[in-house]
C-alpha positions in Angstrom: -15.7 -14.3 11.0 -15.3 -14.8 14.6 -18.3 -16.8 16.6 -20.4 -14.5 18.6 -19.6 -11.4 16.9 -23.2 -9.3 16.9 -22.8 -6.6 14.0 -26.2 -5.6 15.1 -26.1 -4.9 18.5 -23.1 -2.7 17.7 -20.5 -4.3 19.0 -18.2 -3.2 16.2 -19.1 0.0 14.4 -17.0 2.2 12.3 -14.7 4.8 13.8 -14.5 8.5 12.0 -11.6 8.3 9.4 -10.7 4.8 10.2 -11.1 1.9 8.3 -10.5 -1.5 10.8 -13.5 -1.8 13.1 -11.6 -3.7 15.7 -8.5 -4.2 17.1 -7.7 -7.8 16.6 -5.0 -9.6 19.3 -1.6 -10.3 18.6 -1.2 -13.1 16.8 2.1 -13.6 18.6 1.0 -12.8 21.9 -1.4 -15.8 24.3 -4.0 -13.8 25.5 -7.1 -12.8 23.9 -10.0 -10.4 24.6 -13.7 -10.2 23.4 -15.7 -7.8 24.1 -19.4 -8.9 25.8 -22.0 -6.8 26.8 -22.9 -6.6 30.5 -26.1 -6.4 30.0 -26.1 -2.6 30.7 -26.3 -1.6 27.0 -22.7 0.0 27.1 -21.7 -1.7 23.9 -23.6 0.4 21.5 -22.0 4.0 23.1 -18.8 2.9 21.6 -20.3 4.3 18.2 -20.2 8.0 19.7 -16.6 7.6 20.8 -14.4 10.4 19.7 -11.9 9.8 16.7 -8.9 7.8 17.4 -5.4 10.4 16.9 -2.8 9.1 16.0 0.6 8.2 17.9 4.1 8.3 15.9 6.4 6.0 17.4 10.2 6.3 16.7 12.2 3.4 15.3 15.7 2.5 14.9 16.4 1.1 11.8 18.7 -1.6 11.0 19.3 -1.6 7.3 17.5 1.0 5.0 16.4 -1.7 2.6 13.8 -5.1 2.7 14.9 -7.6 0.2 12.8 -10.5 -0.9 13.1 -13.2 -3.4 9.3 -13.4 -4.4 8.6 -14.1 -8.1 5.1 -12.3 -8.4 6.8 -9.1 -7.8 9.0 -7.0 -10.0 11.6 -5.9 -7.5 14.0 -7.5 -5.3 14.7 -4.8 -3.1 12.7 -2.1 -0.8 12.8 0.9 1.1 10.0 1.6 3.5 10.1 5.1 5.9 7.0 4.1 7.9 5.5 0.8 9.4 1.9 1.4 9.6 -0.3 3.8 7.9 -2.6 6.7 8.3 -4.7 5.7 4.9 -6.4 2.6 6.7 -7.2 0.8 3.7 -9.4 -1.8 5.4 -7.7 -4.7 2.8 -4.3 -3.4 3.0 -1.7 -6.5 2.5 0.1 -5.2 4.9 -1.4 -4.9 8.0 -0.2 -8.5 9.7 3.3 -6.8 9.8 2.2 -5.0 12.6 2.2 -7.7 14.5 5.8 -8.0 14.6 6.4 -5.5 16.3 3.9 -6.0 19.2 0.6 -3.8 17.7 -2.7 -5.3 16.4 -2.6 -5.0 12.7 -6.5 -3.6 13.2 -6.4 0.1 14.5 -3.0 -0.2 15.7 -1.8 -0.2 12.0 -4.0 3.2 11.1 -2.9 4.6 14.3 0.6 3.9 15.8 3.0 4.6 13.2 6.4 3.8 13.4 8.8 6.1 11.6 12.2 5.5 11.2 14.2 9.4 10.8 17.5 7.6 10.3 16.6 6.3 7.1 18.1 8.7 4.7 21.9 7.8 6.7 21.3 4.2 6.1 20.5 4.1 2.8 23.9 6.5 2.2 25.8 3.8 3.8 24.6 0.9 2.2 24.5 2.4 -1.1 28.8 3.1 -0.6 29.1 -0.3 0.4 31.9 -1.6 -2.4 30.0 -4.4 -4.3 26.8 -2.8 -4.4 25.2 -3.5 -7.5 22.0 -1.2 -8.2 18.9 -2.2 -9.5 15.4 -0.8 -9.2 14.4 -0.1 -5.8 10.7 0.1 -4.4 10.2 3.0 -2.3 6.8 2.4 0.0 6.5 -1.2 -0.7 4.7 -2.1 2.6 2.9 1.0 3.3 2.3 4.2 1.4 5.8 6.8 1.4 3.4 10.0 1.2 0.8 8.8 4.3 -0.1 11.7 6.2 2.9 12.5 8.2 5.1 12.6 5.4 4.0 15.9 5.1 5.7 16.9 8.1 8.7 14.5 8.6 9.8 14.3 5.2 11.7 11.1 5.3 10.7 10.2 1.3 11.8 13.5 0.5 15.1 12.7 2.0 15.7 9.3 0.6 14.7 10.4 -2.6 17.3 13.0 -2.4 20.0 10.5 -1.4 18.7 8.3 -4.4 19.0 11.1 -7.0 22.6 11.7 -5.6 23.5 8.2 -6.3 22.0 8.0 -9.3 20.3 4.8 -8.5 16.6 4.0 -9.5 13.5 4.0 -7.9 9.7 3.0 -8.1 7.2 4.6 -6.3 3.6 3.2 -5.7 1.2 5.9 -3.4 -2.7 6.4 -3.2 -1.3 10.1 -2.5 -1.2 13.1 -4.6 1.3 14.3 -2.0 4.1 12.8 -4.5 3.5 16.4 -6.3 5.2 17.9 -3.5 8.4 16.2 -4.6 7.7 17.3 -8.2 11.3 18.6 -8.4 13.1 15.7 -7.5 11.0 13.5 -9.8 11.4 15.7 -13.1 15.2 15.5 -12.6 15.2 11.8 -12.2 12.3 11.0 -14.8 15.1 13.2 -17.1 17.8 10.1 -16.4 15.1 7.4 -17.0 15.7 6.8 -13.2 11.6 6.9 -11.5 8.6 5.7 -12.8 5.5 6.4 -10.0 2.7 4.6 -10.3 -1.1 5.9 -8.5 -3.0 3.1 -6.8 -6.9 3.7 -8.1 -9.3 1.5 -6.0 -12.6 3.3 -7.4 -13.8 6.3 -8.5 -16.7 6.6 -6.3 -15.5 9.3 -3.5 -18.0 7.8 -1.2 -16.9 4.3 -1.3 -13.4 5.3 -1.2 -13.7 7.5 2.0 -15.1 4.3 3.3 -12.3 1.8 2.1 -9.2 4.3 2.2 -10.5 6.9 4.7 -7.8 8.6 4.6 -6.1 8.6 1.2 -6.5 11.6 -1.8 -9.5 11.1 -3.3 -10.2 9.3 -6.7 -10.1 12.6 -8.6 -7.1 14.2 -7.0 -4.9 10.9 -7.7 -6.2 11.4 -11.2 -5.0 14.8 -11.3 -2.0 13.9 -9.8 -1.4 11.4 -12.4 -1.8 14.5 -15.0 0.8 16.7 -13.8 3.3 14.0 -13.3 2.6 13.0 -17.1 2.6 16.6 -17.6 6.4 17.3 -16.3 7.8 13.7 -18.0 7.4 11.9 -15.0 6.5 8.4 -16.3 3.3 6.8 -14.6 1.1 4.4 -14.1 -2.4 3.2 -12.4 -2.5 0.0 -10.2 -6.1 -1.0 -9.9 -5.8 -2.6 -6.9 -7.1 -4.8 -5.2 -10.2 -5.4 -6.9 -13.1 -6.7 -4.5 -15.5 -9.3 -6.4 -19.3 -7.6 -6.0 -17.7 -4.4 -4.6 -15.6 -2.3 -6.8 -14.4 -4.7 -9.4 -17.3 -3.4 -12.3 -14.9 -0.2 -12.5 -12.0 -1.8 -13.6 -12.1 -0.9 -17.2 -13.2 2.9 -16.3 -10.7 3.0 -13.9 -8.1 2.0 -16.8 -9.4 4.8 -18.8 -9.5 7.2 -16.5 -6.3 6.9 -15.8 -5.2 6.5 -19.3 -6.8 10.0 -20.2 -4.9 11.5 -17.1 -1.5 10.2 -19.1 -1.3 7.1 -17.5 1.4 4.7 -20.1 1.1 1.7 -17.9 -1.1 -0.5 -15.7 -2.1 -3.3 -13.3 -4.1 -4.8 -10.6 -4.5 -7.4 -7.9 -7.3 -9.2 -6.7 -8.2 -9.0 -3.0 -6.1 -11.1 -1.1 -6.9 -11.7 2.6 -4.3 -13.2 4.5 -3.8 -13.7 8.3 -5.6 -11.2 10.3 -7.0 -9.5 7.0 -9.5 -12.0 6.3 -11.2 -10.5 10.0 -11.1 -7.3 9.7 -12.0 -7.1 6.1 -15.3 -9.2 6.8 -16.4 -6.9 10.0 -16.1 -4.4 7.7 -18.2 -5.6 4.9 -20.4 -6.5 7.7 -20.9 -2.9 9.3 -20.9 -0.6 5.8 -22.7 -3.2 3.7 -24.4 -5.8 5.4 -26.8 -6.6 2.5 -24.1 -7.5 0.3 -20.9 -8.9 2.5 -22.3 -12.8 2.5 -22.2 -12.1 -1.0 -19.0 -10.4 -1.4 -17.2 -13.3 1.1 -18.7 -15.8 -1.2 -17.6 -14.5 -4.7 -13.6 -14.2 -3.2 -14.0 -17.5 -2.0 -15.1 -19.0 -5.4 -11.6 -17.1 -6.5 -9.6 -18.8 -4.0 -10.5 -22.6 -4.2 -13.5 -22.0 -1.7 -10.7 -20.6 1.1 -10.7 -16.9 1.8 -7.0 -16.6 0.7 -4.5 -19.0 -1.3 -0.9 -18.1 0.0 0.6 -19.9 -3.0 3.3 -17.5 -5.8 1.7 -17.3 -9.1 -1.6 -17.2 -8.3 -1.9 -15.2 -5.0 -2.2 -11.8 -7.0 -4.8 -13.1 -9.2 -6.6 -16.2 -7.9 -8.2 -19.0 -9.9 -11.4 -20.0 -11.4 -13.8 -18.8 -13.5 -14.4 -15.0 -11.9 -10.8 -14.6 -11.8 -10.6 -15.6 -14.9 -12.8 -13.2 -16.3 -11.5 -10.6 -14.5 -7.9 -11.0 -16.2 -9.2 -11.5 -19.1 -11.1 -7.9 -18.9 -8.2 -6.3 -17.9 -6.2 -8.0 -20.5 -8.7 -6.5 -23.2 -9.0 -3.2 -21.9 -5.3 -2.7 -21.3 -4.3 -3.8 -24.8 -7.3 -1.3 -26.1 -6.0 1.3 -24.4 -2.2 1.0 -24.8 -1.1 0.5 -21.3 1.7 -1.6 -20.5 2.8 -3.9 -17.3 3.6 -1.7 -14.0 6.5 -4.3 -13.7 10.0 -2.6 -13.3 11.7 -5.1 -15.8 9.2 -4.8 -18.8 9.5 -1.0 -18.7 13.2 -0.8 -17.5 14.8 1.9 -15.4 18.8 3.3 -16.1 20.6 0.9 -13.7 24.3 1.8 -15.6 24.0 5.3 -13.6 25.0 4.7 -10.6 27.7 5.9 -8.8 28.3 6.9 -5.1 29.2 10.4 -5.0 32.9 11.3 -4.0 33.9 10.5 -0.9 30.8 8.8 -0.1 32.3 5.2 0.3 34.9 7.2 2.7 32.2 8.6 4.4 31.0 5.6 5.4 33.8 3.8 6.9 33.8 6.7 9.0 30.2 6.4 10.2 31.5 2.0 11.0 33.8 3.8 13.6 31.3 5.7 15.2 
């Protein structure tokens, strides 16, 4: 945490439907702020501040799809409509990106949201490229596909129809039970073994939910969600994730079966991880909605990261080490196999990759769109 930070004298207090409590700099920019009283009191007025809206900025894409090499995730390959998100999950792994494009990953991520409308075009294009060779593809890997403004701009809609057309496959991963709105789309695929979705379950306390993922469906609607999408033959799973040591991680086994009652066939999770600019803002926020417990909390995901707040290093970043980790895999490991769920990895429940096939004159198409 930051020297001089004073939790108490309100320096940083929570903002209605956010999650950060700050705004940290730039990592890639030199100057810095703090705030400081004047000695005029004006800090603590910044708790009756109005809600923050939020700003949708317009980006032009390069390429529709991310790919990495990484060996802790199932997928080699992503698609992502928005950068930033309206959910502000305070611990969201993806805030740093922000930064790359000149906005704090604090506020800035929950509330300047780049959306990129050209998506859907790209992905046509690439997908006719000759030589393309389909495998699963990730669809919201960095932030959620069915935030908020989904709703209205219907981008995932749009690459999920240009995905169905191609008959290439897809995994989807959303705290949202907005993925019902796309219901159609899903049954069809689910039908070719092409989609599996999987609902991210951080706890099923609404009240420490609102306060973690302020703006995500709550507990019980992603549960229901998960039952209609079992319902229709959409396969799905529940990613407990991340699990916070002396927070939320005692629910693990009832979030498990919870979700396997709601039709849930597979499951994960991941500990906490904290890199970059998470490791502040997730500690102011322990630190203004539960200041009894946050040295605590800190404490416990150090002793699962070799006494650091985060351990960068593949094979171990998702899970950490020592003893609490241990356990903690070890629980899920039980309860899983009791239970009947499965991995949420794409290549232990695999997808139809012999399907695709760019529609005719798709490949044509494209050539065209070179010229333009």
């Amino acid at each position: 945490m930051p020297d001089g930070l004073d939790f108490s004298a309100g320096m940083l207090a929570p903002r209605k439907g956010r999650g950060a409590v700050s705004n940290p700099a730039v990592r890639f920019v030199s100057t810095a702020r703090d705030a400081f009283d004047d000695g005029w009191g004006t800090l603590a007025d910044l708790a009756d501040l109005p809600p923050l809206p939020t700003t949708l900025i317009r980006e032009a894409a390069k390429s529709a799809m991310a790919w990495n090499d990484s060996p802790d995730i199932g997928f080699d390959r992503a698609i992502n409509p928005y950068r930033g998100c309206e959910h502000g999950c305070v611990y969201c792994y993806a805030r740093p990106s922000h930064a790359y494009v000149g906005y704090s990953p604090g506020l800035d991520f929950e509330t300047k949201l780049l959306f990129k409308p050209d998506l859907p075009a790209l992905l046509e294009k690439e997908l006719s490229r000759p030589g393309y060779v389909a495998r699963p593809v990730a669809l919201g890997a960095n932030t959620d596909p069915y935030q908020p403004v989904e709703r209205s701009l219907m981008i995932t809609r749009q690459v999920l129809e240009v995905l169905e057309r191609f008959g290439h496959p897809v995994t989807i991963v959303t705290k949202s039970a907005g993925v019902l709105r796309d219901l159609d789309i899903l049954r069809r695929m689910a039908a070719r073994n092409l989609v599996h979705v999987c609902l991210s379950v951080t706890t099923l306390d609404a009240s420490l939910a609102r306060r973690m993922e302020p703006r995500a469906a709550s507990p019980l609607r992603r549960l229901e969600a998960m039952r209609v999408l079992a319902a229709a033959g959409v396969p799905v799973g529940v990613l407990a994730a991340p699990m916070i040591p002396g927070l939320n991680d005692a629910e693990l086994e009832r979030i498990l079966s919870e979700s396997c009652k709601a039709g849930a066939s597979r499951a994960g999770y991941v500990l906490l991880r904290l890199p970059l600019e998470i490791r502040q803002l997730f500690e102011e926020w322990a630190q203004a909605h539960f200041p009894d417990r946050a040295a605590r909390i800190m404490a416990l995901v150090r002793e699962t990261r070799g006494g650091r707040a985060y351990d960068s290093r593949f094979g171990i970043r998702q899970t950490g080490t020592g003893a609490y980790a241990d356990m903690l895999a070890r629980r899920f490991q039980l309860a899983a196999t009791r239970l009947g769920l499965g991995g949420t990895n794409a290549r232990s429940q695999p997808l139809d990759c012999t399907q695709f096939a760019p529609p005719p004159g798709a490949r044509t198409a494209g050539r065209q769109l070179e010229l333009l």
